[in-house]
C-alpha positions in Angstrom: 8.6 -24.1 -60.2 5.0 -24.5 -58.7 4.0 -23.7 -55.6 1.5 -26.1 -54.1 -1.9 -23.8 -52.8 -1.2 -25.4 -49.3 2.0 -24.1 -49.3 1.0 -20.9 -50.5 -2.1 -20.7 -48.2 0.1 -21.5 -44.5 2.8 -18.9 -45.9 0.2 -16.4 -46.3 -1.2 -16.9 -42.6 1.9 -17.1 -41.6 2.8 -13.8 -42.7 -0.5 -12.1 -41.1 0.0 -13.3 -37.7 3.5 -11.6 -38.0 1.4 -8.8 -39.7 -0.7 -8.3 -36.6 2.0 -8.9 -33.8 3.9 -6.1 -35.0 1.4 -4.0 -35.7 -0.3 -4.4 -32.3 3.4 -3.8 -30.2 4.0 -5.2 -27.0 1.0 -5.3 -24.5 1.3 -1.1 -22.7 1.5 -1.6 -19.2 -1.7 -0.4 -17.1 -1.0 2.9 -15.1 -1.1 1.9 -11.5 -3.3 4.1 -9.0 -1.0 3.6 -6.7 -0.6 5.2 -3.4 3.5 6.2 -2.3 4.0 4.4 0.9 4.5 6.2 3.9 8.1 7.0 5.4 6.8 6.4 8.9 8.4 7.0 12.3 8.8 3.0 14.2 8.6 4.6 17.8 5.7 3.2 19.9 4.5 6.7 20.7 1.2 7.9 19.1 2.0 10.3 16.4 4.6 6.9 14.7 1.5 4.6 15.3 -1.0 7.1 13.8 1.1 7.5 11.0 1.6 3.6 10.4 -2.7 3.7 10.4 -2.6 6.9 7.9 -4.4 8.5 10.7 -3.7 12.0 12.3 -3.1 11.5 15.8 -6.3 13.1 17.4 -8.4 10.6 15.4 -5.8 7.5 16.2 -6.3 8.1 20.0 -10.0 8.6 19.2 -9.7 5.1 17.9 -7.4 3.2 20.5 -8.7 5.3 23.5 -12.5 5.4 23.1 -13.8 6.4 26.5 -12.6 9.4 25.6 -9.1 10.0 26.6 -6.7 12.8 25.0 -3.4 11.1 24.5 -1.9 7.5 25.4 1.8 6.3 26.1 2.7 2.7 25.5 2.4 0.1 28.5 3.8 -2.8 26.8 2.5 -6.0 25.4 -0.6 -8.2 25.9 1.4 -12.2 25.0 -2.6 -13.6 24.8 -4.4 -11.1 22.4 -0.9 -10.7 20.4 -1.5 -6.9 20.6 0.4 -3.7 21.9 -1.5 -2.3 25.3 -1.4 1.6 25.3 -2.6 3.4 28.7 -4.9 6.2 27.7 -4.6 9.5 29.7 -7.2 12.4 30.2 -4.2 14.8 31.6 -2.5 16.8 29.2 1.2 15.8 28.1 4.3 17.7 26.8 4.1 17.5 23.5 6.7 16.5 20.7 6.9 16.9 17.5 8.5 14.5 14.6 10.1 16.0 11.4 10.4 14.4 8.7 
């Protein structure tokens, strides 16, 4: 029996792809940097909507009320800007707190 060299020559590459796919595995999945997602409260009061921003509440009213106001309660919704409206307040307010 004689074995052409063509023959011979695809059987031999044929058997070194196979070689190197098993020998190199299955592609190792990348390790994410990925960040848990929050378990936030859905109320519109300030400490859910901080939480929502990853803020801390003193630095989420700095941001919504900046003329300077300590705390904010919810006044509804602006239909033309497509945006919540919050009424910032300078006096201070019972406050509450959330547990997780």
């Amino acid at each position: 029996m004689t074995i052409h060299p063509i023959m011979a020559w695809r059987k031999g590459l044929c058997c070194v792809l196979l070689s190197v796919l098993f020998v190199s595995g299955c592609a190792q999945p990348k390790s994410c940097d990925c960040q848990i997602p929050r378990a936030c409260c859905r109320g519109l009061v300030p400490q859910c909507k901080a939480c929502e921003e990853g803020l801390s509440v003193e630095a989420w009213v700095a941001k919504t009320c900046p003329d300077g106001a300590n705390d904010a309660h919810y006044g509804g919704w602006n239909e033309e800007a497509q945006k919540e409206i919050w009424i910032c307040e300078d006096a201070p307010r019972e406050k509450i707190e959330i547990n997780d």
